[in-house]
C-alpha positions in Angstrom: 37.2 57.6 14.4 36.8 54.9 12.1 37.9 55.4 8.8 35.3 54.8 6.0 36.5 52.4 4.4 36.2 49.8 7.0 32.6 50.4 7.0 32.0 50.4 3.7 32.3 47.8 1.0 31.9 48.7 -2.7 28.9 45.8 -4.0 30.2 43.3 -6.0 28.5 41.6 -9.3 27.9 38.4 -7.1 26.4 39.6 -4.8 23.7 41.7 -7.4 23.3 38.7 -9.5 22.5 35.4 -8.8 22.5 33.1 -11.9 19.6 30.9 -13.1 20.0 27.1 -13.0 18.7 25.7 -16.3 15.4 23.3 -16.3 17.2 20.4 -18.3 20.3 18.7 -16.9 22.4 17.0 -19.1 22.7 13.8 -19.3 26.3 12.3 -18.6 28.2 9.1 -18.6 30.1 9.3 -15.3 28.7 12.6 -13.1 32.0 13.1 -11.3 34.3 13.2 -14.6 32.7 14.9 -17.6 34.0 15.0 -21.1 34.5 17.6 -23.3 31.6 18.2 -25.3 29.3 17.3 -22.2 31.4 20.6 -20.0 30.5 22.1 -23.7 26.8 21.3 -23.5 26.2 22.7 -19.4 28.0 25.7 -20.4 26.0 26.3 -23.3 22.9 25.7 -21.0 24.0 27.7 -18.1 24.5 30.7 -21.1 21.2 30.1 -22.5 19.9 30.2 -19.1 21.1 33.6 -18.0 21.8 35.3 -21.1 19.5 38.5 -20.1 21.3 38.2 -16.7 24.6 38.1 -16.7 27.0 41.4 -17.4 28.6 41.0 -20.7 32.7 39.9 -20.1 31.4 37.2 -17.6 33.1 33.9 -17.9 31.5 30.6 -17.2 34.0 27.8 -16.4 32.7 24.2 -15.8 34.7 21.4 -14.0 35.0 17.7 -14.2 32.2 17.2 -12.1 30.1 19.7 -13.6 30.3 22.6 -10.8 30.1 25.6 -13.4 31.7 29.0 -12.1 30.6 32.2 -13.5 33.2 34.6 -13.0 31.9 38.3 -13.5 34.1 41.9 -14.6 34.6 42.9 -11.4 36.5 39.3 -10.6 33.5 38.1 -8.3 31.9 35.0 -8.6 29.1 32.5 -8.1 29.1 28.9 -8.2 26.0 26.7 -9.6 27.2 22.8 -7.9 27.1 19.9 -10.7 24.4 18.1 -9.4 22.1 20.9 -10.4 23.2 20.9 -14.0 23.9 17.1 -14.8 22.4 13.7 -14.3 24.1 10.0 -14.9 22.3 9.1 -18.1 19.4 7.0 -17.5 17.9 7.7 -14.4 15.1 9.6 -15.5 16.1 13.5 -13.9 16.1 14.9 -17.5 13.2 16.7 -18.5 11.4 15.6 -21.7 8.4 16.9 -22.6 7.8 14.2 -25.3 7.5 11.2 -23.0 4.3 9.6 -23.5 2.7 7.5 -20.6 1.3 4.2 -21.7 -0.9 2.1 -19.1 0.4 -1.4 -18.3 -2.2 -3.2 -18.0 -4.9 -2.9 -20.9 -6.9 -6.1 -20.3 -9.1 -5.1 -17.1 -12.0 -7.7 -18.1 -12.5 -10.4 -14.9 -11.1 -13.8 -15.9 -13.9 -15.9 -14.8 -11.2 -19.0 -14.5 -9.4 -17.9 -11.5 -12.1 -14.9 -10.9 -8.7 -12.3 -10.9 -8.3 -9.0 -12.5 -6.5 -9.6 -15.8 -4.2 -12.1 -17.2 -0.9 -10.7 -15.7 0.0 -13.4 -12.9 3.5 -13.4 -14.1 4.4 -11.0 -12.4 3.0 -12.3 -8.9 5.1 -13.7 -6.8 4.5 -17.5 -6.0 2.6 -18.0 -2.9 1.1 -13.9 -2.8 -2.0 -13.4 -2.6 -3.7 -11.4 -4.9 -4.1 -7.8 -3.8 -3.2 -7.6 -0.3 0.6 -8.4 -0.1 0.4 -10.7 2.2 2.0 -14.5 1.9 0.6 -17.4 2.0 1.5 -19.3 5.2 -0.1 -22.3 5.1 2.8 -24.7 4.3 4.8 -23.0 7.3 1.7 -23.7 9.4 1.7 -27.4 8.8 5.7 -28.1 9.6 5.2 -26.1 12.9 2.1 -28.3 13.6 3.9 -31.5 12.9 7.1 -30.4 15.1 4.4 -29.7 17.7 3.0 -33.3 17.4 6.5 -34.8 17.2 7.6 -33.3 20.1 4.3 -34.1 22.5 4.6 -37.7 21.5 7.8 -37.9 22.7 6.5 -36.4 26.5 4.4 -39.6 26.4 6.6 -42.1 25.1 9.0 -40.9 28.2 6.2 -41.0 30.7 5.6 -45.2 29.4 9.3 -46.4 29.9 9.1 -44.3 33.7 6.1 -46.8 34.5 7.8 -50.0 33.5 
């Protein structure tokens, strides 16, 4: 006989409940060491998050790399890792509805000049051609030519002085 309690296991909060990651991280100075009022600001978006979730009583710890803890009642927990909840300020994973999209190049009329699209040729790089990616090779071209003729006139010079 085995006794019941080795078959059975009483269900714990974590495994019932899984908590919701917000949809905005929050933006941080240095990901792996977060102040103060930055743990202040995941926890209060990890709350907002699941506050028709979570049991009330459960605690939500966050540590200096952001990894919040939600310790339930019943002592179980769950763990949400910090690179779900924070980004390093400025590199654009925060979502802001407010961003507006501007185009970068508003003059599309053809410059009859140099028969291109637009004025912006300053950011081209020298010796690119326009459209296809590819560089210019011509200059390359012409020193391997010149080492070729260099290097047959010398075969011919050396066949002269063999004669005399």
């Amino acid at each position: 006989t085995i006794p019941g309690s080795d078959l059975v296991r009483q269900s714990k909060d974590a495994d019932k409940i899984t908590p919701k990651v917000p949809d905005t991280k929050v933006p941080v100075a240095d990901p792996s060491h977060l102040t103060d009022s930055e743990k202040d600001q995941v926890k209060t978006n990890v709350t907002d998050a699941n506050k028709d979730n979570l049991p009330s009583g459960s605690q939500i710890t966050v540590g200096n790399d952001g990894t919040t803890t939600v310790t339930y009642p019943d002592g179980s927990k769950d763990t949400i890792p910090g690179s779900q909840l924070v980004t390093a300020k400025g590199n654009g994973n925060t979502t802001n509805f407010n961003v507006k999209v501007t185009p970068t190049n508003t003059n599309n009329k053809i410059n009859k000049d140099n028969n291109s699209l637009g004025k912006n040729t300053a950011n081209a790089k020298a010796g690119e051609l326009p459209q296809t990616g590819e560089t210019n090779d011509s200059q390359k071209l012409s020193v391997i030519g010149m080492a070729l003729m260099g290097i047959l006139g010398l075969f011919g010079l050396g066949k002269k002085r063999k004669k005399d």
